[in-house]
C-alpha positions as CSV (number, residue, x, y, z in Angstrom):
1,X,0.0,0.0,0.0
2,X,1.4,3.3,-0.9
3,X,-1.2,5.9,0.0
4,X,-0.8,10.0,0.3
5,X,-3.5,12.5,1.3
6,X,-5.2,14.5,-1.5
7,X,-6.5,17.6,-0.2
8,X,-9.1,19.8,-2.4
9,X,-8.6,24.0,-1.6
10,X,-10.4,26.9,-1.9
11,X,-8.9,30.1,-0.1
12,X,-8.4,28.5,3.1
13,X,-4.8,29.6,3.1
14,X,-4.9,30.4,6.8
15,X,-6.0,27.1,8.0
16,X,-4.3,24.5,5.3
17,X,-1.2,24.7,6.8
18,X,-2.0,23.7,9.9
19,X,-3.8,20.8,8.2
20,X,-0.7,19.7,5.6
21,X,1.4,19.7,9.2
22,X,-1.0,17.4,10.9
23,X,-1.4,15.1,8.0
24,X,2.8,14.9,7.4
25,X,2.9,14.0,11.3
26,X,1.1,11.3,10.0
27,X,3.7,10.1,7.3
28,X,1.5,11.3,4.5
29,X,2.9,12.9,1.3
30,X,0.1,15.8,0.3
31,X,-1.1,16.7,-3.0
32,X,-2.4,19.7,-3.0
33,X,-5.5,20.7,-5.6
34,X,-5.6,24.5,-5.9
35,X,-9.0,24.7,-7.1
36,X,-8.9,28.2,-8.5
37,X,-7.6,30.1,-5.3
38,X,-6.8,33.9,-4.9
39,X,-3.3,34.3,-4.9
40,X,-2.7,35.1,-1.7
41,X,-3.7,31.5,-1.0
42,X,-2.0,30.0,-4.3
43,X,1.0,31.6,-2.4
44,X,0.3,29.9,0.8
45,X,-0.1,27.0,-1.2
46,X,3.3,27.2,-3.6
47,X,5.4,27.6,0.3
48,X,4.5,24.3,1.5
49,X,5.6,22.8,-1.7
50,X,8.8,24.4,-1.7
51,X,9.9,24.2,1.8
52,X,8.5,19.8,1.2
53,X,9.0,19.5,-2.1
54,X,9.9,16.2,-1.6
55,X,6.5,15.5,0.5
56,X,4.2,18.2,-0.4
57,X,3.1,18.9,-4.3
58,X,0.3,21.4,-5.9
59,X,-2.0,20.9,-8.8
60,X,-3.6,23.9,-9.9
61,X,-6.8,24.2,-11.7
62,X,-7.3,27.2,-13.9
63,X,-10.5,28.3,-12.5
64,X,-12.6,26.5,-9.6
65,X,-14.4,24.1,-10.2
66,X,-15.5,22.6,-7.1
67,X,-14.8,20.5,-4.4
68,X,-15.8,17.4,-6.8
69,X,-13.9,18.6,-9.9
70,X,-10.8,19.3,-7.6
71,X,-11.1,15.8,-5.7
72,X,-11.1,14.2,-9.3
73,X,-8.0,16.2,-10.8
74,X,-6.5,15.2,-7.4
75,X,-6.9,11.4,-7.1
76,X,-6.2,11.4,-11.1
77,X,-2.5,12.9,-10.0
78,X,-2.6,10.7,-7.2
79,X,-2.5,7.6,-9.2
80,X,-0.6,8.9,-12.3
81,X,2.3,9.5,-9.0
82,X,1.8,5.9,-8.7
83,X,-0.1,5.7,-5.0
84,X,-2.6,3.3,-4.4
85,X,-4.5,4.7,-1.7
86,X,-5.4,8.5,-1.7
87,X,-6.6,9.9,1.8
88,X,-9.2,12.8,1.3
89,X,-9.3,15.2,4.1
90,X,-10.6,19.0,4.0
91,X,-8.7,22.0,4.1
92,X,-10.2,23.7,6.3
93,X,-9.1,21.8,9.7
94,X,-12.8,20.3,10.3
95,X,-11.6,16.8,10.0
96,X,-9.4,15.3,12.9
97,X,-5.8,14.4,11.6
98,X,-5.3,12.3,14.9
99,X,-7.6,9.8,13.5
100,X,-5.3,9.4,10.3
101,X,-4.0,5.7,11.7
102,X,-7.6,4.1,12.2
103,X,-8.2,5.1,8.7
104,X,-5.2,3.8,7.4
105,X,-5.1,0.5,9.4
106,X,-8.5,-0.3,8.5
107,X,-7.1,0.8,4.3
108,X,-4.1,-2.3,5.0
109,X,-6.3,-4.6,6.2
110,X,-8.4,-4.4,3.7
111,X,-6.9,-2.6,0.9
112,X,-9.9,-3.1,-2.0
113,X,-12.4,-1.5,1.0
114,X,-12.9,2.4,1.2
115,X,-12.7,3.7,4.1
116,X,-15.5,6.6,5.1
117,X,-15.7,8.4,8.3
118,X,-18.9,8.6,9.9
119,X,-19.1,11.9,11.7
120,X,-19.4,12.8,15.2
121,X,-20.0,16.2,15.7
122,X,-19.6,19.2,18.4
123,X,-21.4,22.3,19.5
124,X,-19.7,24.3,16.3
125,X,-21.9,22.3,13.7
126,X,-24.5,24.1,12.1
127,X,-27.5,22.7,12.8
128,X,-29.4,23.6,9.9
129,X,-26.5,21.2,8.1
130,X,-26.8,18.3,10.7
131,X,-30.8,18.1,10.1
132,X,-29.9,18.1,6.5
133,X,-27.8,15.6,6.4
134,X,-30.4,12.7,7.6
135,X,-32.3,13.6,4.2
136,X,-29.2,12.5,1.8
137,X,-28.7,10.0,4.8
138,X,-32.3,8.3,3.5
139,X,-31.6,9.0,0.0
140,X,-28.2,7.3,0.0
141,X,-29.9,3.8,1.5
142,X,-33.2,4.0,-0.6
143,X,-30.3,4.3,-3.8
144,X,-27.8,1.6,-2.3
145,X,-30.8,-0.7,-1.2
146,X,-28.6,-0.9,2.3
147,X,-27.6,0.4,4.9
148,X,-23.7,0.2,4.3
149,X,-23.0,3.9,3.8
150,X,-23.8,5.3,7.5
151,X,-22.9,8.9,6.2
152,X,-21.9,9.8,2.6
153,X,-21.4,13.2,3.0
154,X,-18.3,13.4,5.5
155,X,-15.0,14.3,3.5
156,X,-12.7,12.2,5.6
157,X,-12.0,8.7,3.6
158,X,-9.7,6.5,2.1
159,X,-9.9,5.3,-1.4
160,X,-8.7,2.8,-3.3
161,X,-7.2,4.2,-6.4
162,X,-7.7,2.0,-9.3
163,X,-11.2,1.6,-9.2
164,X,-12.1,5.2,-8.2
165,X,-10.5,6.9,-10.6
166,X,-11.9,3.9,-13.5
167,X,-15.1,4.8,-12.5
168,X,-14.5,8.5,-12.2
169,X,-13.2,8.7,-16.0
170,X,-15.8,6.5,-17.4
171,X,-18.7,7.8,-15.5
172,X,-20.2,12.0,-15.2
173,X,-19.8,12.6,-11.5
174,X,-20.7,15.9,-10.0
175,X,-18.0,18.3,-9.3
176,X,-19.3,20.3,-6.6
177,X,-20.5,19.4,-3.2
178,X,-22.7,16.6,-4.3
179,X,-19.7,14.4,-5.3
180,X,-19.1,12.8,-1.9
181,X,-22.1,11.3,-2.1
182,X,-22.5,10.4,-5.6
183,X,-19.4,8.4,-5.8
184,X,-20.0,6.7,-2.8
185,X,-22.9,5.5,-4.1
186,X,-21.3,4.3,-7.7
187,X,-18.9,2.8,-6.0
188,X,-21.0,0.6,-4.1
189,X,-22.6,-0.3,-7.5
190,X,-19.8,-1.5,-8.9
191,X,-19.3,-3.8,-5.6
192,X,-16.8,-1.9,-3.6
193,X,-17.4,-2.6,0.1
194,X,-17.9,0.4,2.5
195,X,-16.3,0.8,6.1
196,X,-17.5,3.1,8.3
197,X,-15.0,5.0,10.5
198,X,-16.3,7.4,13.4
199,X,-14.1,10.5,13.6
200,X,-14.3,13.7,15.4
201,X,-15.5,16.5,12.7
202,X,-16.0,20.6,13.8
203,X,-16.6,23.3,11.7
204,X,-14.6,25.1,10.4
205,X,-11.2,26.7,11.9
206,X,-11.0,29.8,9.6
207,X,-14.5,30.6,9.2
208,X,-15.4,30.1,5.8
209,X,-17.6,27.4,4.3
210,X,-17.8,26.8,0.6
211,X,-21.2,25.2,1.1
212,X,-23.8,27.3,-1.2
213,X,-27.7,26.4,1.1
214,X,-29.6,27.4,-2.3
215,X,-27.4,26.2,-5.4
216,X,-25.5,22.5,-3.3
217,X,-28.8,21.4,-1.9
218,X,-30.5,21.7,-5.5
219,X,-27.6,19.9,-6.9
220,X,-27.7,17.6,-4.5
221,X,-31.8,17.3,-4.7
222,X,-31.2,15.8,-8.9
223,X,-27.9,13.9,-7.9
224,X,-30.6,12.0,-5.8
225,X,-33.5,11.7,-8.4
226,X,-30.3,10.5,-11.2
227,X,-29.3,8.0,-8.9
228,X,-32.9,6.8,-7.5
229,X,-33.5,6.2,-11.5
230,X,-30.1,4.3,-11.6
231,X,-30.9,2.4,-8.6
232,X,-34.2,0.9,-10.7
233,X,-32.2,-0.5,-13.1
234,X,-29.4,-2.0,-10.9
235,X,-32.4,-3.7,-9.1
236,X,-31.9,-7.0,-9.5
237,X,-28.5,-7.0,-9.3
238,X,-28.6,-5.1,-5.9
239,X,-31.4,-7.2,-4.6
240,X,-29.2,-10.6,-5.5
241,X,-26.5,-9.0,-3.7
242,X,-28.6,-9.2,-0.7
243,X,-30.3,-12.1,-1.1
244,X,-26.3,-13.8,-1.3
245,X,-24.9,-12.3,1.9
């Protein structure tokens, strides 16, 4: 296993440093996805590659394109830098870096699994966002026929490269905050198997959330009809599935 953290950002250049630290405490190497920054925090960005260049490298994207279309270009680079396993945490310093080697321990044991973290929350989340949540939550097991995925839209996992990015060059994935959940869900279509990691998650240490209320939750809204529609026609095979546990 040869894994390194992929980590999408959008002008957190105050708190991603913190979080690159955490993560190379860890043993990660970090590629970093500028997804369109201002360039005060492309510069933040450019200074942790050249004081780790060995550890610490930065894609940019040309304009932003979203958490989803920066996560892709990410965990493409990942695998063209010939890593296995890509570790997705947020730049923002919400996730907890201390819980890096549960993730990784449960990615070696069993390296064709990913490896999503099931959120437990403070006082800081937002509680219009937490009662949100439990809506995709329902979504997410009507679509997967199961109850596999305890939460698909937490940003803390572990994937396996191969079959990620295969499915992720062959398939039309969301690139904005609906792609969590929507490749969670293909990937459990084509078989992967899901496990569920709880982990720590606050909101957020620099203040800004890229989260749109209007624009992401209507996104999100037809990610759910396209994939209820996909689910009816991977009925049987999903029902079999259950049928030969």
């Amino acid at each position: 296993m040869k894994v390194c953290a992929v980590i999408p950002v959008y002008n957190h250049g105050e708190a991603v440093g913190a979080v690159v630290k955490a993560v190379r405490e860890h043993g990660l190497p970090c590629v970093l996805v500028d997804d369109g920054s201002e360039p005060g925090c492309a510069a933040v960005l450019d200074g942790l590659a050249r004081e780790d260049s060995e550890h610490v490298a930065v894609v940019r994207l040309p304009q932003n394109e979203g958490k989803g279309g920066a996560m892709m270009a990410g965990l493409r680079s990942a695998l063209e830098r010939g890593y296995s396993h890509a570790l997705q945490i947020d730049a923002d310093g919400q996730h907890n870096a201390n819980d890096i080697p549960r993730f990784l321990a449960l990615a070696k044991a069993q390296p064709d699994t990913l490896v999503c973290g099931t959120p437990v929350y403070d006082e800081s989340v937002p509680k219009g966002r937490l009662y949100g949540r439990y809506a995709t939550h329902i979504w997410v097991w009507i679509n997967t026929l199961s109850f596999a995925i305890r939460d698909s839209m937490c940003g803390f996992r572990v994937y396996p490269l191969k079959p990620t990015v295969a499915l992720i060059d062959s398939v039309k994935i969301g690139k904005r905050m609906d792609f969590d959940v929507e490749v969670l869900v293909r990937l459990f279509w084509r078989g992967m198997h899901i496990l569920n990691q709880p982990t720590q998650v606050r909101y957020p240490t620099d203040g800004i959330s890229h989260f749109d209320v209007l624009w992401d939750n209507v996104r999100i809204s037809g990610m759910h009809a396209r994939l209820f529609f996909g689910m009816l026609g991977r009925l049987p095979v999903l029902l079999w599935r259950k049928v030969a546990k």
